[in-house]
PAFI-482274 format. One record per residue (C-alpha): y, x, z. Coordinates in steps of 0.25 Angstrom, whole numbers, plus 5000, padded with zeros to 4 digits. Layout:
// residues N
YXZ/...
END
This chain:
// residues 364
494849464861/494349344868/493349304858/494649274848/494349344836/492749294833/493549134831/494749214821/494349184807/494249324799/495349344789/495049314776/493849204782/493449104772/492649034783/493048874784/494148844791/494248834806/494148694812/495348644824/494448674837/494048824833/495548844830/495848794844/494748894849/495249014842/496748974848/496248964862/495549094862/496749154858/497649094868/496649134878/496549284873/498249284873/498349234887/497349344891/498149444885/499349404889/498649404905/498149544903/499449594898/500049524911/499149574921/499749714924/501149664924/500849544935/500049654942/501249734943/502049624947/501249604959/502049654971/501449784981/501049734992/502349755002/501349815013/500649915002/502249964999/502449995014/501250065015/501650155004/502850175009/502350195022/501150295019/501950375008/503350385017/503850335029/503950195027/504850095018/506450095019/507049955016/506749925002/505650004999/504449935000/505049844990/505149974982/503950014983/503249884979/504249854968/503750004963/502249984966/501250084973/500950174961/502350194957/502950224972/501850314974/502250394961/503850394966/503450474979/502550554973/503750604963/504950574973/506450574970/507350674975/507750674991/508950604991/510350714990/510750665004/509350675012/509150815004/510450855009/510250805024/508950875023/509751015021/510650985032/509550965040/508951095036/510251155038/510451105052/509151145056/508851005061/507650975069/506250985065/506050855057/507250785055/507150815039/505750785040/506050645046/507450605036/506350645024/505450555032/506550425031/507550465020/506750525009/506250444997/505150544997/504350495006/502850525003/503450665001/503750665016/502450615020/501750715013/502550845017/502150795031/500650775029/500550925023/501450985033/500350925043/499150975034/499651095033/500151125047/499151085054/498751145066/499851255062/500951305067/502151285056/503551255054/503251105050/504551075044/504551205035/503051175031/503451015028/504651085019/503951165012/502751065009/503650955006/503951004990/502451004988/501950874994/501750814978/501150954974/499951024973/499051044987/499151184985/500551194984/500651114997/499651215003/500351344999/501551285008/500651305020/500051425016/501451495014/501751455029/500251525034/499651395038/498251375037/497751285026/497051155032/495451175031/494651065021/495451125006/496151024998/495450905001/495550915013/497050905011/496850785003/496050705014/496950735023/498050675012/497150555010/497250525025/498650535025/498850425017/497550365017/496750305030/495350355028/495650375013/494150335005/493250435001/493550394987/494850404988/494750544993/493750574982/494850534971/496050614977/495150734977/494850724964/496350694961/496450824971/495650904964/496050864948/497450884953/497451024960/497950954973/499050894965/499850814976/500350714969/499150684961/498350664972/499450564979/499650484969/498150474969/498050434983/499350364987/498850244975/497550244978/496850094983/496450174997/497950214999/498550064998/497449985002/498049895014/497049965024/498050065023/499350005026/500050035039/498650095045/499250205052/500350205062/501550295060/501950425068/503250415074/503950505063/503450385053/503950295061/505350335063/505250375050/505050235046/505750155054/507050225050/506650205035/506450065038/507850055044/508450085032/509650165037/510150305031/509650425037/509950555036/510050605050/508750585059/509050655071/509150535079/507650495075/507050635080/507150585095/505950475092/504950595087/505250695097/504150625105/503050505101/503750385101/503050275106/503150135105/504450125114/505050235108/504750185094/505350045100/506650135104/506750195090/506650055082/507849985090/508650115088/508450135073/508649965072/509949975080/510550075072/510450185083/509950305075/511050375067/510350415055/511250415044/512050555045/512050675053/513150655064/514250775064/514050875073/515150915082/515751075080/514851075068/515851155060/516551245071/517451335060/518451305051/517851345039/516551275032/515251375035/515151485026/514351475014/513651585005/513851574991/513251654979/513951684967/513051714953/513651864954/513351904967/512051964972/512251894987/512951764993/514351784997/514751705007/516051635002/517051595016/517651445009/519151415016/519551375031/519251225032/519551155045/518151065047/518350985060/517050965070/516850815071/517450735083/516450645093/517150525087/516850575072/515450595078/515350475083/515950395070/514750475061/513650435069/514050285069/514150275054/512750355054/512050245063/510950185056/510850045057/509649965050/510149865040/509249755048/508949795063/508049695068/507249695053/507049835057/506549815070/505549725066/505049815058/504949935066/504349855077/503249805070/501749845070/501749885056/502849965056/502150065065/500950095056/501150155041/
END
């Protein structure tokens, strides 16, 4: 205790009394053992108020997802790295509206992709999306197989156990990739990791292992760890075109919920003209993203569809025929007037093409 209590008389001491300069000392050394304290309780707190770097935030929001909508890199470094971690590795609920485009979607039979690329820009479960498209690539590989059934049924297991991933692929018939576990594991390293370090690798097998291939342990393990947010990482590798529409609609801001008009730009490689093209579209507000437009003739009766309904006596559905309703198919001008109030204009156009036009905003 700073040398404090040798200079403290003992209770009771019948010693002589103390003179002025030794009383002066004792004081001192205790005002200096107080200020210490006082620094050391402090310590953690001014750590903590020390903001994440704003470049650290975008890389995680960058390497986790698909980049930072308006707002969230303040988010994220108001949350620290740690804690933002811990929320995508235990994510909220999609969102009623995005769960029910998503069935719509189903329904319609859309195109191959579409849900996988509005998950990709609407979802708040970001790192859930990049991983059900790592294992769909590590399992698939070099295999024929439905790619959007395989990423469905992956998806639900992305925060569980290896083997539970696995036995996904195994109820498809595809082959297992050769290496085990760990190889599984180097190849997660590299997905988020350039040339992750041996040590590094040597910790999350041990995580691995302790674990039984627990996802989220081994995660948590490697999405915090120094190799993972060391500046050499940040925006070191250049995005696909998927991450890049991806993330230059996030960046837009504007509500989606209908991505047909985007799948012309990843029909074919966009290069840097057709990457050009795509950001003065998005920044003049030529994408109509926020809803579906009506379908002409889409309901070509007079009644609503019939439904099958099952009542808790019958053994089967009965199909129960609801009353004559007259639904009118939309006009071209009703048409029309949907898919302007859909039109997604940026809240700042020229901001935005700054942004999308810079360097950095083609790497991630």
């Amino acid at each position: 205790m700073c040398g404090l209590y040798k200079h403290l008389p003992m209770h009771g001491s019948k010693g002589p009394a103390r003179g002025y300069n030794h009383d002066m000392h004792v004081w001192s050394l205790f005002l200096r053992c107080a200020a210490l304290f006082l620094a050391l309780a402090a310590a953690p707190h001014a750590r903590a108020a020390v903001p994440m770097d704003e470049r650290q935030a975008l890389h995680l929001l960058s390497r986790l997802g698909y980049g930072p909508a308006p707002g969230e890199v303040a988010r994220v470094r108001a949350t620290g790295a740690h804690a933002w971690v811990d929320s995508q590795l235990a994510p909220p609920p999609l969102p009623p509206y995005l769960a029910m485009r998503l069935r719509e979607l189903a329904d319609a039979h859309a195109p191959p992709g579409e849900a996988v690329l509005l998950l990709a820009i609407a979802s708040p479960r970001q790192l859930e999306e990049v991983l059900a498209n790592f294992w769909l690539g590590w399992f698939s590989a070099g295999q024929a197989v439905d790619a959007d059934a395989l990423r469905d049924a992956l998806r639900p297991h992305v925060f569980d156990r290896y083997q539970d991933l696995a036995g996904q692929a195994r109820a498809r018939g595809l082959r297992l990739p050769v290496g085990g576990e760990h190889a599984a594991l180097r190849a997660l390293a590299r997905h988020f990791v350039d040339a992750p370090p041996p040590a590094m690798l040597r910790t999350l097998a041990r995580v691995w292992d302790a674990s039984g291939g627990d996802q989220r342990a081994v995660l948590r393990q490697l999405l915090t760890s120094r190799a993972f947010l060391a500046p050499a990482q940040w925006n070191s590798r250049r995005k696909d075109d998927f991450r890049f529409v991806a993330s230059a609609v996030r960046a837009s801001g504007v509500w989606v919920e209908y991505v047909a008009p985007l799948g012309e730009y990843l029909r074919q490689p966009m290069g840097r003209g057709e990457r050009e093209a795509f950001v003065e579209r998005l920044a003049d507000g030529g994408f109509s993203l926020g809803r579906a437009p009506p379908q002409p003739q889409r309901y070509a009766s007079s009644a609503p569809p019939m439904r099958a309904t099952v009542t808790p006596d019958a053994s089967q559905g009965m199909v129960s025929q609801p009353g004559p309703a007259l639904m009118e198919a939309p006009t071209p001008s009703a048409i029309a007037r949907a898919a302007a109030e859909a039109r997604s204009v940026p809240a700042d156009p020229e901001r935005l093409r700054i942004l999308l036009r810079s360097a950095d905003f083609q790497r991630y």
